[in-house]
C-alpha positions as CSV (number, residue, x, y, z in Angstrom):
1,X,19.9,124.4,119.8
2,X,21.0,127.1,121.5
3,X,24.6,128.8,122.2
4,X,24.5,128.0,125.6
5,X,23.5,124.4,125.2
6,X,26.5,123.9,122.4
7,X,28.9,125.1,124.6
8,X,28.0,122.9,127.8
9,X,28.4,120.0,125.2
10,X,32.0,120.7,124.3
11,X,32.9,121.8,127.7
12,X,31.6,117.9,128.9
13,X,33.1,116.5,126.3
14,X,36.6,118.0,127.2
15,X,36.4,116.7,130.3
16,X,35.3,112.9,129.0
17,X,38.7,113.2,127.0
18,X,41.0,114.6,129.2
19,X,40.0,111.8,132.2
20,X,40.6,109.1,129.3
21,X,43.5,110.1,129.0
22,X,44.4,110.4,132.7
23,X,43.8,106.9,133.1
24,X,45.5,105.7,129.8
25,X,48.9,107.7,131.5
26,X,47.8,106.3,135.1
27,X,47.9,103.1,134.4
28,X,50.5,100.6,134.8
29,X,52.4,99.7,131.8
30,X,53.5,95.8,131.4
31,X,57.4,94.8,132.4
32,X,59.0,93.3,128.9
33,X,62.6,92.3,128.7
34,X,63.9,94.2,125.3
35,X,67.3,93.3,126.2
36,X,67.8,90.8,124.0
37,X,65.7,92.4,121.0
38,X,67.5,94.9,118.3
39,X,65.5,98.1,117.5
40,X,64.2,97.1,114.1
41,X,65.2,99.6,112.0
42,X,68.6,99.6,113.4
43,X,71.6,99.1,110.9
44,X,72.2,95.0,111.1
45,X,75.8,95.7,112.3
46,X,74.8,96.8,115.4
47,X,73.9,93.2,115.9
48,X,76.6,91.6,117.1
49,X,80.0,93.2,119.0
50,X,83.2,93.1,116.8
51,X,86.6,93.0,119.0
52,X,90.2,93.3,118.2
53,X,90.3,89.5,118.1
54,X,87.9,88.8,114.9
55,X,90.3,90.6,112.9
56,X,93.0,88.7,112.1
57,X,96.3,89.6,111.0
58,X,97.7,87.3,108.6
59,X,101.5,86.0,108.5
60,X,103.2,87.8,105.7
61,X,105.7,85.1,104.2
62,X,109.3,86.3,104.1
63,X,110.8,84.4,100.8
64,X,108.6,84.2,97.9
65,X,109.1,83.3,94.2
66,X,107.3,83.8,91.2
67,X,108.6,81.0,88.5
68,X,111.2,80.6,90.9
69,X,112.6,84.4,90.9
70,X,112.7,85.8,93.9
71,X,110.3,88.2,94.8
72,X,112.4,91.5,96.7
73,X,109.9,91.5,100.2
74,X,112.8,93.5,102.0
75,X,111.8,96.6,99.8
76,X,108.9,98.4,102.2
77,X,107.1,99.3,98.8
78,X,107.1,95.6,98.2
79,X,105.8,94.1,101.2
80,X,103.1,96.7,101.3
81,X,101.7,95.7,97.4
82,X,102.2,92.0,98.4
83,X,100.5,92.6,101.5
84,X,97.7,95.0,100.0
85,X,96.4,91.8,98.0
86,X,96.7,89.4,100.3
87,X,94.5,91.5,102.7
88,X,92.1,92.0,99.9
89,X,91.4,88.9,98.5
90,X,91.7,86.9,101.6
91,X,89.3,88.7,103.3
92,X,86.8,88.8,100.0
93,X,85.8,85.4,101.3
94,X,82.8,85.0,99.4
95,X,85.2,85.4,96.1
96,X,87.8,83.3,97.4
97,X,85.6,80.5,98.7
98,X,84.4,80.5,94.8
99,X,87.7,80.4,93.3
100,X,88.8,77.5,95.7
101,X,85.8,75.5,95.2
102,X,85.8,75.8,91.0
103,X,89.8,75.3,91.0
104,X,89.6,71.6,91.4
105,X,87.7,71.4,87.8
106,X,90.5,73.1,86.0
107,X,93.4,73.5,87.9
108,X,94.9,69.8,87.6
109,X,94.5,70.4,83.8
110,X,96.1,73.6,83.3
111,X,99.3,72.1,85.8
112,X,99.2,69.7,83.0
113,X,99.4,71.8,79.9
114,X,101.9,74.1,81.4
115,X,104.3,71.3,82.7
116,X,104.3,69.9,79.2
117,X,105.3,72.7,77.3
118,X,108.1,74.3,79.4
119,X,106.0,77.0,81.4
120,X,106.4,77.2,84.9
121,X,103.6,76.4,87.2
122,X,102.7,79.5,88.7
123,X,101.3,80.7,85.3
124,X,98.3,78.9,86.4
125,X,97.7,81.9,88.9
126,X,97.7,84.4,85.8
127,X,94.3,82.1,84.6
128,X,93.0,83.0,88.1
129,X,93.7,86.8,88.2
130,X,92.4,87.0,84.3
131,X,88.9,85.2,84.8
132,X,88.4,83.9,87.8
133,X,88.6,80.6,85.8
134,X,85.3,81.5,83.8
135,X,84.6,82.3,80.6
136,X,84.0,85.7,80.8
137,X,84.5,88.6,78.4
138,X,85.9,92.3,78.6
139,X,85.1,95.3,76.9
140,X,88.2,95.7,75.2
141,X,87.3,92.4,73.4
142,X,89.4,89.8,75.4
143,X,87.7,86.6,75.9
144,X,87.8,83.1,77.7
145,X,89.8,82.2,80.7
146,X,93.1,83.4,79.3
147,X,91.6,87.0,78.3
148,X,93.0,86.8,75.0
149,X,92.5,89.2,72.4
150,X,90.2,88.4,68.8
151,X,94.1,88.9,66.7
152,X,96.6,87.3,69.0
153,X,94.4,84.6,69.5
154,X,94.1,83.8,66.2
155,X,97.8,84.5,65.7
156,X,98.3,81.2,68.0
157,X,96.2,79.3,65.6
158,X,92.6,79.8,67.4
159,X,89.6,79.7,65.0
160,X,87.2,82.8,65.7
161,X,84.5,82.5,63.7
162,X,80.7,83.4,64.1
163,X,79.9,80.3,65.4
164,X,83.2,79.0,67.2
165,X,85.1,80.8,69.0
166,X,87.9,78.6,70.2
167,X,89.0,81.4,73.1
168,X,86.3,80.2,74.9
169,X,87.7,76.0,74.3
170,X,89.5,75.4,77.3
171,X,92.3,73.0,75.9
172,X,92.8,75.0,73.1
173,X,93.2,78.0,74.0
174,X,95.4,76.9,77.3
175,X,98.0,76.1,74.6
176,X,97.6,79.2,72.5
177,X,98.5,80.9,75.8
178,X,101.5,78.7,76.9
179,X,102.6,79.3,72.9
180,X,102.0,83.2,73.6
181,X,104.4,82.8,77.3
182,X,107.1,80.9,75.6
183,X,107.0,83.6,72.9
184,X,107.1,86.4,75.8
185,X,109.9,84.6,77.5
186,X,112.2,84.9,74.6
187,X,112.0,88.1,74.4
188,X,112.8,89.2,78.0
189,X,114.3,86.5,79.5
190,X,112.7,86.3,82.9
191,X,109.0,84.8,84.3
192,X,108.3,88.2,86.0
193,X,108.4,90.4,82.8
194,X,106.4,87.7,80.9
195,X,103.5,87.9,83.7
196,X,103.6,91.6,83.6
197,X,103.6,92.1,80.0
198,X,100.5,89.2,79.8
199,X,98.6,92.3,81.4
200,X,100.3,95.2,79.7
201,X,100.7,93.5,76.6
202,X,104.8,92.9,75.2
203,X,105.5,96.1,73.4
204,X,103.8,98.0,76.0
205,X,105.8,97.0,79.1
206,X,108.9,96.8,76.6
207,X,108.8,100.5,75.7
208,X,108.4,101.0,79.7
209,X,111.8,99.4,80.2
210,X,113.7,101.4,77.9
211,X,112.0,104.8,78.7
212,X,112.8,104.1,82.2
213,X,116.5,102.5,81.7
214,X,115.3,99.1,84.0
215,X,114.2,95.7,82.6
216,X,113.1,94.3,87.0
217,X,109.3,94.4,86.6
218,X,110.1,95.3,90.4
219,X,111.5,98.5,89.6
220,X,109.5,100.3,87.1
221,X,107.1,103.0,87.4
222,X,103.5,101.5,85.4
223,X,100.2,102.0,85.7
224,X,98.0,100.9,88.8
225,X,96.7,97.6,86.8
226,X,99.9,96.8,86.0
227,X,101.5,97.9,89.0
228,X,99.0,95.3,91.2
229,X,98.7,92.6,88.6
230,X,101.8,90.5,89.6
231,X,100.8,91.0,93.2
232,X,97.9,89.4,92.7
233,X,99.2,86.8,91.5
234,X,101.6,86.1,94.5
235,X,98.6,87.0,96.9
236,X,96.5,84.0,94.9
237,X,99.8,81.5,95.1
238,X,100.5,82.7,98.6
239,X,96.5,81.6,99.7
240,X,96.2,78.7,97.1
241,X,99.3,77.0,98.3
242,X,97.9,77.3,102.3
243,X,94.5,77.8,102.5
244,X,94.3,76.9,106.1
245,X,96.7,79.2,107.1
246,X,93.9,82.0,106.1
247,X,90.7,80.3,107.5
248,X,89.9,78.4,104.5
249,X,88.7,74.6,105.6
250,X,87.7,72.5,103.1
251,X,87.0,69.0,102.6
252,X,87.0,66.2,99.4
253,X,83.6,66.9,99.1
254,X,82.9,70.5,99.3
255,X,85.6,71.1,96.2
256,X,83.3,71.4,92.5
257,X,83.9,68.5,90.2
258,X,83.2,67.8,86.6
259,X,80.7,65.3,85.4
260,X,82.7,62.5,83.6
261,X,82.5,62.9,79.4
262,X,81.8,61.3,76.6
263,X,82.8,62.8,72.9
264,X,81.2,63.2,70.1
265,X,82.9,63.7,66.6
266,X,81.1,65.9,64.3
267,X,82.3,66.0,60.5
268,X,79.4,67.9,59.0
269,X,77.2,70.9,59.3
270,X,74.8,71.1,62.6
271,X,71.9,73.1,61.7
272,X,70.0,73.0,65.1
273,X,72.2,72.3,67.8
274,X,69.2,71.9,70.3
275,X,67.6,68.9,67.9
276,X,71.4,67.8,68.1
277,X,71.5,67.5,71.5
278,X,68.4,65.6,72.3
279,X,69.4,63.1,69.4
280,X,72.3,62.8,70.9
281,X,70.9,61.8,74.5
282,X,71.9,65.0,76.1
283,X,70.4,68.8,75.9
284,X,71.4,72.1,74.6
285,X,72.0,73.6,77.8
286,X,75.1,71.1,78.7
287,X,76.2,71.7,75.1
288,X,76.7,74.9,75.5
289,X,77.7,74.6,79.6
290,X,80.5,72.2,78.1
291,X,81.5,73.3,74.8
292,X,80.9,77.2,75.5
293,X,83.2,77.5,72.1
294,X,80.4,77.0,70.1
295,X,78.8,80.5,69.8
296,X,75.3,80.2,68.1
297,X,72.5,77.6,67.3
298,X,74.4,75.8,64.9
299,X,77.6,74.4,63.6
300,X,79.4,74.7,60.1
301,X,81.7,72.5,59.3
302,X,84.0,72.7,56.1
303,X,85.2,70.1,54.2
304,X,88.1,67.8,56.0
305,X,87.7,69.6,59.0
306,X,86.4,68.1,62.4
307,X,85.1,69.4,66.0
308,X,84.9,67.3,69.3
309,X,81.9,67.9,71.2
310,X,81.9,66.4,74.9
311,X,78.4,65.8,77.0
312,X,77.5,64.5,80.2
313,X,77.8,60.8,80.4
């Protein structure tokens, strides 16, 4: 094929393209509504239109008490801690809907405990702000829904062991802790101290006292844990006590309830807690849901000594 011939083929089809193209950009394009859609890779807030209204601003109460002690709101640097928690764990809703819904399970119990061995009843707030009430663990090596440490614990009679760990036994280790607060209270004979130094621990918030010639938790200088940690507490009672107040709606039925029990006595060794279990009418996974003291696969027992295991009825 010749030069000319190659070049009167490219100059046609030139021409073919360009026209396609004409008519593609001629011709009419449909009418769609898009008003209503949101660009796809849009960020999601862009969704909806926030106004000053959907923000609320919440009612800061203007007498408060921890343990019956008055908490000093007229200080600005008061107020502003108090309110700082408030803000943020009122508006953690996802968190707070949690820690409502699970309080009905332990709560009533822990009033309990605390009323019958002289501790006031806004300790039960300190469970809250140490575990959420769950038995969780920290890397410093506190455990259960009290937080307490492997020596203290076992200080207020709680056996650690490698297979019980009674930090983790919710009765048990509720009265280590009210033992522990009566201990505190002795020593620096107001409620407020004793919550702070449950954070700080006793000598450390008691050497903070005398270096800084003040024994008013509300008036010494500590670290930002410390500092927030009674705060949180009010902001918890403050919530707790109205949950309406801060948008919180519940009924009967939405609060999380424990099954009812049935216990078992165990006097000897438990090799395989598993086989135990199913012998037992009941499995391994609410043995260790319910009894979350017991550590491994199996259970030694010494001589005289007993454990109460409760399952599912």
């Amino acid at each position: 094929m010749s030069r000319n011939h190659l070049f009167l083929i490219y100059f046609l089809l030139l021409i073919s393209i360009g026209l396609g193209t004409w008519a593609v950009l001629k011709t009419p394009k449909p009418q769609v509504d898009n008003s209503n859609l949101i660009e796809e890779r849009s960020y999601p807030v862009q969704a909806f239109t926030i106004t000053r209204d959907s923000i609320r601003l919440f009612d800061i109460p203007k007498n408060l008490d921890f343990a019956g002690e008055k908490v000093p709101l007229e200080k600005e640097d008061i107020f502003e801690r108090l309110e700082r928690e408030l803000y943020v764990n009122a508006y953690w809703e996802s968190n707070m809907i949690l820690l409502l819904k699970r309080s009905a399970k332990y709560l009533p119990e822990i009033e309990r405990m605390l009323k019958e061995n002289g501790i006031p009843d806004d300790f039960k707030y300190v469970a809250i702000a140490e575990s959420a009430l769950m038995n969780v663990g920290s890397p410093a090596g506190a455990r259960g829904f009290w937080q307490i440490m492997e020596d203290t614990g076992k200080e207020y009679g709680l056996e650690i062991t490698k297979d019980v760990d009674e930090r983790y036994h919710f009765e048990k280790s509720t009265l280590a802790a009210t033992k522990y607060l009566k201990k505190a209270h002795a020593k620096f004979g107001d409620w407020t101290a004793v919550a702070a130094s449950y954070n700080m621990g006793q000598s450390g918030f008691s050497r903070r006292q005398e270096e800084q010639l003040h024994n008013n938790y509300y008036e010494l200088y500590l670290n930002d844990e410390t500092s927030r940690y009674l705060f949180r507490i009010l902001a918890f009672k403050v919530i707790f006590e109205n949950p309406g107040a801060f948008g919180y709606h519940f009924r009967e039925s939405d609060y999380y309830k424990n099954p009812t029990f049935r216990t078992v006595r165990v006097d000897e060794d438990i090799k395989d807690l598993p086989r135990w279990a199913k012998e037992n009418g009941s499995s391994y996974k609410d043995v260790k849901l319910y009894n979350p003291w017991l550590r491994d696969r199996n259970l030694n027992v010494k001589k005289g000594k007993s454990y109460e295991i409760i399952l599912p009825e």
